[in-house]
C-alpha positions in Angstrom: -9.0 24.8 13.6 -12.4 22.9 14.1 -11.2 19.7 12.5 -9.1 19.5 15.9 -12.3 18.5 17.5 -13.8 16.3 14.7 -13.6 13.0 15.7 -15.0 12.0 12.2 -11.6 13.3 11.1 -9.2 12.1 13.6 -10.6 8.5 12.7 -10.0 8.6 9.1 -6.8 9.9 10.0 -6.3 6.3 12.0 -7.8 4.0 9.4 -6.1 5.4 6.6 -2.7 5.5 8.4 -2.9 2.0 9.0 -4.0 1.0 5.8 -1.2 3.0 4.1 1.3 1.4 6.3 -0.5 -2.3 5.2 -0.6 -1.2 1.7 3.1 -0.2 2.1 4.4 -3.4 3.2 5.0 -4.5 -0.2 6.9 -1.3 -1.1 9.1 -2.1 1.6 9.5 -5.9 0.8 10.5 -4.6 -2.4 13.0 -2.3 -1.8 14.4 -4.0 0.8 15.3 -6.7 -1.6 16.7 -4.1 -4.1 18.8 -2.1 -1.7 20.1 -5.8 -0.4 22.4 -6.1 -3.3 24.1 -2.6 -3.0 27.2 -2.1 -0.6 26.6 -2.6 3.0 27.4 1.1 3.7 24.5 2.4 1.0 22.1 0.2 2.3 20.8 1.9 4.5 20.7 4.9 2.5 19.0 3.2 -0.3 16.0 2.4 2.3 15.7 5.7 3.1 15.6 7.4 -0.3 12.8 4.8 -1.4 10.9 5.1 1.2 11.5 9.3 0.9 10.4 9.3 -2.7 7.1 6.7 -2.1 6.0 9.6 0.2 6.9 12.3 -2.1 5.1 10.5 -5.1 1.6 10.2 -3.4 1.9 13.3 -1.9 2.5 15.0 -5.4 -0.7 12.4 -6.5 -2.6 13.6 -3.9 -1.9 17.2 -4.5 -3.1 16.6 -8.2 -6.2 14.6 -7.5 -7.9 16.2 -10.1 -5.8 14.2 -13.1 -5.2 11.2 -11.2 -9.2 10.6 -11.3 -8.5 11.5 -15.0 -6.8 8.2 -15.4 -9.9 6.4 -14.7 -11.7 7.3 -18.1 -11.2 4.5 -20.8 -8.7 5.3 -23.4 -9.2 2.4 -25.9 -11.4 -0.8 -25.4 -9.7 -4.1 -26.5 -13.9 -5.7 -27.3 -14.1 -3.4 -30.0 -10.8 -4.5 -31.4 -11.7 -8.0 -31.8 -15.1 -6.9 -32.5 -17.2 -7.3 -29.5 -19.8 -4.4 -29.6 -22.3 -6.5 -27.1 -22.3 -3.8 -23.6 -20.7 -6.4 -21.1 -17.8 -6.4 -23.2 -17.4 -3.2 -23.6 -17.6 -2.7 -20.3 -15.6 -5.6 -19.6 -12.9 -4.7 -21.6 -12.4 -0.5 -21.3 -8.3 -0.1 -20.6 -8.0 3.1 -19.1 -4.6 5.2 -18.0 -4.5 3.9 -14.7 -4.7 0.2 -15.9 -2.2 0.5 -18.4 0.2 1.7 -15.1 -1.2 -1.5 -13.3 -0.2 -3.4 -16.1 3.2 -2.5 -16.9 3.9 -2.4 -13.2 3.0 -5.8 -12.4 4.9 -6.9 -15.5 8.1 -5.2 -14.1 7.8 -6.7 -10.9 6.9 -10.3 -12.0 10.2 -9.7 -14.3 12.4 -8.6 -11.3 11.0 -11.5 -8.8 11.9 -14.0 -11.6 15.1 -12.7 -12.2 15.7 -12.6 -8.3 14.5 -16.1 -7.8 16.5 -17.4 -10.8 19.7 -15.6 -9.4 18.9 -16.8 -5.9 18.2 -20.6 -7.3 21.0 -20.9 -9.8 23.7 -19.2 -8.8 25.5 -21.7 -6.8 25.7 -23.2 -10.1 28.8 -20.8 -11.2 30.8 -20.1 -7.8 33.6 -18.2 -10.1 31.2 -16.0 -11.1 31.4 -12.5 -10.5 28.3 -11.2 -7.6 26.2 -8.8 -9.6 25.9 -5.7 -7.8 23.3 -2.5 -8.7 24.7 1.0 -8.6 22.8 2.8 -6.2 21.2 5.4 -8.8 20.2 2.6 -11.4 18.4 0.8 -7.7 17.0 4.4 -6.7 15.5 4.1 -10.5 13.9 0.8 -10.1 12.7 1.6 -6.7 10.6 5.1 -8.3 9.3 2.9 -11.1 7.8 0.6 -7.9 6.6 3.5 -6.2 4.8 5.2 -8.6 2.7 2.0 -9.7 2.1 0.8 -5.5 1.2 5.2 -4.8 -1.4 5.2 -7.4 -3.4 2.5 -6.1 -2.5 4.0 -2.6 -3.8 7.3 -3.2 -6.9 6.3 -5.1 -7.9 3.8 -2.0 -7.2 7.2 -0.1 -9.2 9.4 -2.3 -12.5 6.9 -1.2 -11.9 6.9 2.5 -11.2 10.4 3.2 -12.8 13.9 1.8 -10.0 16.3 3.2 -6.3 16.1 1.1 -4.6 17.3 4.7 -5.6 14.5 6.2 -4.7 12.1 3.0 -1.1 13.4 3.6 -0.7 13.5 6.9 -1.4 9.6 6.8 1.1 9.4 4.0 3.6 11.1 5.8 3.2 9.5 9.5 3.1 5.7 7.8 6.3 6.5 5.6 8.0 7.3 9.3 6.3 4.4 10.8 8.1 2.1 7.3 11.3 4.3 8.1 11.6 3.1 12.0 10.5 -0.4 10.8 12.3 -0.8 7.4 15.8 -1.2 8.8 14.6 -4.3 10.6 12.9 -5.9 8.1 15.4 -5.7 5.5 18.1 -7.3 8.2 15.6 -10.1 8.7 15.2 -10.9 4.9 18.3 -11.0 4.1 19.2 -12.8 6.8 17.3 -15.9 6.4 17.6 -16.8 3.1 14.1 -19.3 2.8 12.1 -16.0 3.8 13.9 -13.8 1.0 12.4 -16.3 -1.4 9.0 -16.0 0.4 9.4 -12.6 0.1 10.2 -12.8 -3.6 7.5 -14.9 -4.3 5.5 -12.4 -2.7 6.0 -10.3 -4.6 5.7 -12.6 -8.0 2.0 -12.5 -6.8 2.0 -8.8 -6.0 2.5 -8.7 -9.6 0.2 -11.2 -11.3 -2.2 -9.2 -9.0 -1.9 -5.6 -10.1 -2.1 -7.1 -13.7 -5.4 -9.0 -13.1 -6.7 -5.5 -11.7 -5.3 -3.6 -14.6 -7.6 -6.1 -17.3 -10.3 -5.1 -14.3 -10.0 -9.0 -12.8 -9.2 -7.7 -9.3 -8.1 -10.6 -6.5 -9.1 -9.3 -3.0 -5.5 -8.1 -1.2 -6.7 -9.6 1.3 -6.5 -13.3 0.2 -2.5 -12.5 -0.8 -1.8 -10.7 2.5 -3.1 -13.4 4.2 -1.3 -16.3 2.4 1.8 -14.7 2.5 0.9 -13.8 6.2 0.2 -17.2 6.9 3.6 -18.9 4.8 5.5 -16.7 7.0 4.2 -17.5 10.2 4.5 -20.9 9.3 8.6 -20.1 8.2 8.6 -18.5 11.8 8.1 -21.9 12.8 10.2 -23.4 11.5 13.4 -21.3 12.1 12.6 -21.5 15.8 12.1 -25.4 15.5 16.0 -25.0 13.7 17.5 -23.0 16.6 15.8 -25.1 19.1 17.1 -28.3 17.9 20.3 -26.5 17.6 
């Protein structure tokens, strides 16, 4: 029990909870989104399941450190298929397991934002047509796909801030309550105002181009797209309360 009076511990305990919860606000964006187009009485349920299984994946990531650092060796290098043998390029180009996940993930979510925004632009085009609608496990399947790609780069980030797996989890599982209290909110408020759905979207089409520059090992700071999202919806904030005001 002498970690009780470890302040060392109790503040990694902080830092990483916060920075779980930051690193989760895409997750919830996300799913928010894809639990949007179920029936209003699953929608809630949807939330929860997604947010369930994004703890239960980086707690079964954390639990198997060991081959999750495993995913860090190279498995192929794309200089040596195009014949670069010169060091920087090797280095350069060395695709290992964990890019590969980077990669397809941010392929799958730049595919879903475009097909949202395209639905979301185009649709009052064909008023006859028939709303699509997700069934809830096909949404619960495209959430899991999301969650393992955003857990892997959560747990990893965890894995360099904090030495003792209790603590990694206990962070996981007190920011997945945190996204649970808040998640029902921010899904209300997205769907609600359609000009911040398509922020959110487009959000996310960055999230994606993102997590593919870090897979090819050309990572953009998350702190730059936090921030302009940050600061487009701040402005958006604005602007709905100029709306209601003139109202």
């Amino acid at each position: 029990m002498a970690w009780i009076t470890d302040p060392s511990i109790w503040l990694s305990l902080v830092t990483l909870t916060v920075l779980e919860i930051v690193l989760g606000i895409d997750n919830i964006v996300f799913i928010s989104i894809l639990t949007g187009k179920l029936p209003r009485n699953q929608q809630k349920k949807g939330r929860q399941v997604g947010l369930s299984l994004a703890m239960v994946t980086r707690i079964l990531l954390l639990l198997s450190i060991s081959w999750v650092m495993t995913l860090t060796t190279p498995l192929f290098n794309v200089a040596e298929i195009f014949g670069m043998t010169d060091k920087a390029s090797l280095e350069k180009f060395a695709i290992s397991g964990r890019d590969l996940i980077l990669i397809v993930g941010g392929l799958f979510l730049i595919y879903k934002s475009t097909a949202e925004i395209h639905e979301k632009m185009e649709g009052d085009e064909h008023p006859k047509a028939p709303k699509k609608t997700l069934s809830f496990t096909a949404t619960i399947i495209q959430i899991l796909v999301l969650d393992v790609v955003f857990s892997l780069d959560s747990v990893i980030t965890a894995v360099g801030m904090a030495k003792h797996v209790g603590v990694m989890i206990a962070a996981v599982v007190i920011a997945v309550g945190i996204m649970l209290m808040a998640a029902s909110a921010v899904s209300d408020f997205v769907n609600k105002h359609p000009t911040v759905k398509m922020l959110a979207l487009s959000f996310l089409l960055l999230i994606g181009i993102s997590l593919i520059a870090e897979g090819l090992d050309q990572e953009i700071p998350k702190g730059y797209v936090y921030f302009a999202m940050g600061f487009s919806i701040l402005v958006e904030m604005l602007n709905l309360r100029a709306k209601k005001r003139s109202h």
